[in-house]
C-alpha positions in Angstrom: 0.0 0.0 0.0 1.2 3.6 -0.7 1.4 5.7 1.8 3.1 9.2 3.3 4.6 10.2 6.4 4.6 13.5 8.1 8.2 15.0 8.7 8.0 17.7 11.2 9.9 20.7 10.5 10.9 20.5 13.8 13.2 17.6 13.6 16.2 20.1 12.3 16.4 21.3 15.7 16.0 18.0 17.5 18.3 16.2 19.9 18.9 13.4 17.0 19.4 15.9 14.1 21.6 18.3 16.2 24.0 15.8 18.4 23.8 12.6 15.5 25.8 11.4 13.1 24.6 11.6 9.2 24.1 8.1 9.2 21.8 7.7 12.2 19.7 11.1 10.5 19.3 9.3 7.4 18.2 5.9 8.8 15.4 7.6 11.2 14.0 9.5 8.4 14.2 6.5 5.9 12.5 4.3 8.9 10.2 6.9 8.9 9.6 7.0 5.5 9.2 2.7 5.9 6.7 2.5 8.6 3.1 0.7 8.4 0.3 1.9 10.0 1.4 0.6 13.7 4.9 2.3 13.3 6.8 -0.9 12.5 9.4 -1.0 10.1 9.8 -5.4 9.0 12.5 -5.8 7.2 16.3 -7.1 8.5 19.6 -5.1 9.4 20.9 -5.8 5.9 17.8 -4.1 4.2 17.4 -1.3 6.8 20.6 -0.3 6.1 20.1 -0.4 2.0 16.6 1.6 2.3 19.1 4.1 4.5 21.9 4.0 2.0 24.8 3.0 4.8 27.0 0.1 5.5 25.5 -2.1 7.7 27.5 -1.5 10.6 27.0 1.9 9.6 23.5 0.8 10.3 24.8 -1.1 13.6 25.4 2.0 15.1 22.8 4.5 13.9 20.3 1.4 15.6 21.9 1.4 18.9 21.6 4.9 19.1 18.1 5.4 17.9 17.5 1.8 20.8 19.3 3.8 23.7 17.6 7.0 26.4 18.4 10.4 25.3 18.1 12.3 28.1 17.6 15.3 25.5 14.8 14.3 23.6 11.9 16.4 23.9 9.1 13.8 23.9 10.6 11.9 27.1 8.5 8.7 26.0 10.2 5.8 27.0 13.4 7.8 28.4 14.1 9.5 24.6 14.4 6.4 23.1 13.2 6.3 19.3 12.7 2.7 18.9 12.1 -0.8 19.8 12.5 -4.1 18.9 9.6 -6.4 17.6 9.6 -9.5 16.1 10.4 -9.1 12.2 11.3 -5.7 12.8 11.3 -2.5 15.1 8.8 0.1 16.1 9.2 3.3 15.9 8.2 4.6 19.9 6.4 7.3 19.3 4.4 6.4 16.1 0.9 7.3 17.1 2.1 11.1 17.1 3.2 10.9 13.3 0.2 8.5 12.6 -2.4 10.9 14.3 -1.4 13.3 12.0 -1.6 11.4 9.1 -4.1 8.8 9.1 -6.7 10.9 10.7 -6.9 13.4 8.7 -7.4 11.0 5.5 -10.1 9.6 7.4 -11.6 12.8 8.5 -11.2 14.1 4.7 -12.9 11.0 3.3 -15.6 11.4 5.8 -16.3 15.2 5.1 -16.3 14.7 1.4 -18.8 11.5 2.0 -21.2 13.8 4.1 -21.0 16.4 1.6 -21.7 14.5 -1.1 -24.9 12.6 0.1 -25.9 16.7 1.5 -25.9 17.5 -2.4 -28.4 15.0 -3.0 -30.7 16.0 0.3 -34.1 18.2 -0.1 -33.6 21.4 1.7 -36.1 19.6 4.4 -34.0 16.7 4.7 -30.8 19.1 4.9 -32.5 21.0 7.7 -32.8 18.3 9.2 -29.4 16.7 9.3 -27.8 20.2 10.1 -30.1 20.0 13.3 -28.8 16.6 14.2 -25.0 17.6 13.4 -25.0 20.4 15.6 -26.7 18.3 18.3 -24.0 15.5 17.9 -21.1 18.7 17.4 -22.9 19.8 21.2 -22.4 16.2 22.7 -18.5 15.7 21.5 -17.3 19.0 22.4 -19.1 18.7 26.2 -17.2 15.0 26.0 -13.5 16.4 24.7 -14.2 19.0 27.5 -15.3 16.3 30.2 -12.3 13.7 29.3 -9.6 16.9 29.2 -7.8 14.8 26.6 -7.2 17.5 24.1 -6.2 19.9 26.4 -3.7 17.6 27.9 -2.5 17.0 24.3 -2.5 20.4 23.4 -0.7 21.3 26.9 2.1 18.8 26.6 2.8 19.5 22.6 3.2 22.8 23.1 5.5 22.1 26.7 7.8 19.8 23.9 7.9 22.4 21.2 8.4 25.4 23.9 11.5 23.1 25.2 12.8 22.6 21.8 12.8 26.3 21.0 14.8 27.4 24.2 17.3 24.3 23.5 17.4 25.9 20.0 18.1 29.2 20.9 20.6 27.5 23.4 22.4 26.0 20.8 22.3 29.1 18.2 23.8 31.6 21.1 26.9 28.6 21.8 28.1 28.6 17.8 27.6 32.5 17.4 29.2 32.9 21.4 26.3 35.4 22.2 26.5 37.7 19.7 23.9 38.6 17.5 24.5 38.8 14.0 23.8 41.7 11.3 23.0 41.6 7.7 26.2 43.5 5.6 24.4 45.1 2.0 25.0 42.8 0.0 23.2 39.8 2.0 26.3 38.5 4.2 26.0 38.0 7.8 28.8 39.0 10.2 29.3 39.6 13.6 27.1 42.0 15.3 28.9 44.4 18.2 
């Protein structure tokens, strides 16, 4: 089956892309690129490492890094470790964040174009009628998202990740330029700012 994955933008700044070597970058995002719907990537060391384009001890490595805690990872599931091993395979940890993105939105875009196409064929009674009993249902979910919290938590801890990543950004950025900002010459080049 073909399929997409989501690539965060945010991975450029991440604990793997900033501290790991080129070889453990380009075997996440090819494992990424690999996964099925439950985040598992089946195939063996050998073919990892030829989807990756690396040696496979190349491959070896980038594994037993992506395996091991990284205290600096963001998400802290599972102590900042990126995968695990499965039988025929691994899994990526964190999976249901990329899948969310993905997969539920295709279902939620197939539904929507489902409803709207069996609303073309309603009489404006009949249309009434549904619109009534979608706001109704719209009423019950959003009293239950409020009631469980689950969204909020979601929303609370995303943005808690993303705020962390930022400051260990900026963290980073003032390290390589020693604290100094940096100023645009004319002609587009950037040098040190006073």
């Amino acid at each position: 089956m073909s399929a997409f994955s989501l690539l965060w933008k945010s991975i450029l700044r991440s604990s793997l892309w900033v501290k790991e070597s080129k070889e453990t970058r380009l075997l996440w995002v090819a494992m990424l690129a690999d996964r099925d719907s439950e985040g598992i990537v089946r195939t063996s060391l050998v073919g990892l490492a030829d989807m990756a384009k690396i040696t496979p001890d190349e491959c070896r490595e980038a594994l037993n890094v992506l395996l091991s805690p990284d205290p600096d990872d963001t998400s802290k599931v599972e102590e900042g470790r990126r995968l695990r091993v499965v039988p025929g395979g691994w899994q990526i940890v964190n999976h249901d964040m990329y899948r969310f993105s993905t997969e539920a939105k295709r279902e939620f875009w197939r539904n929507q174009k489902a409803e709207q196409r069996a609303k073309e064929k309603m009489t404006p009674e009949e249309r009434a009628i549904y619109d009534k009993a979608k706001k109704q249902e719209y009423a019950r979910r959003k009293k239950q998202v409020a009631k469980d919290g689950a969204l909020q938590g979601a929303r609370e801890a995303m943005g808690e990740g993303l705020a962390e990543a930022h400051d260990q950004a900026q963290e980073y950025h003032k390290a390589r330029t020693n604290g100094k900002r940096r100023k645009a010459e004319p002609n587009g080049e950037h040098v040190p700012g006073d």
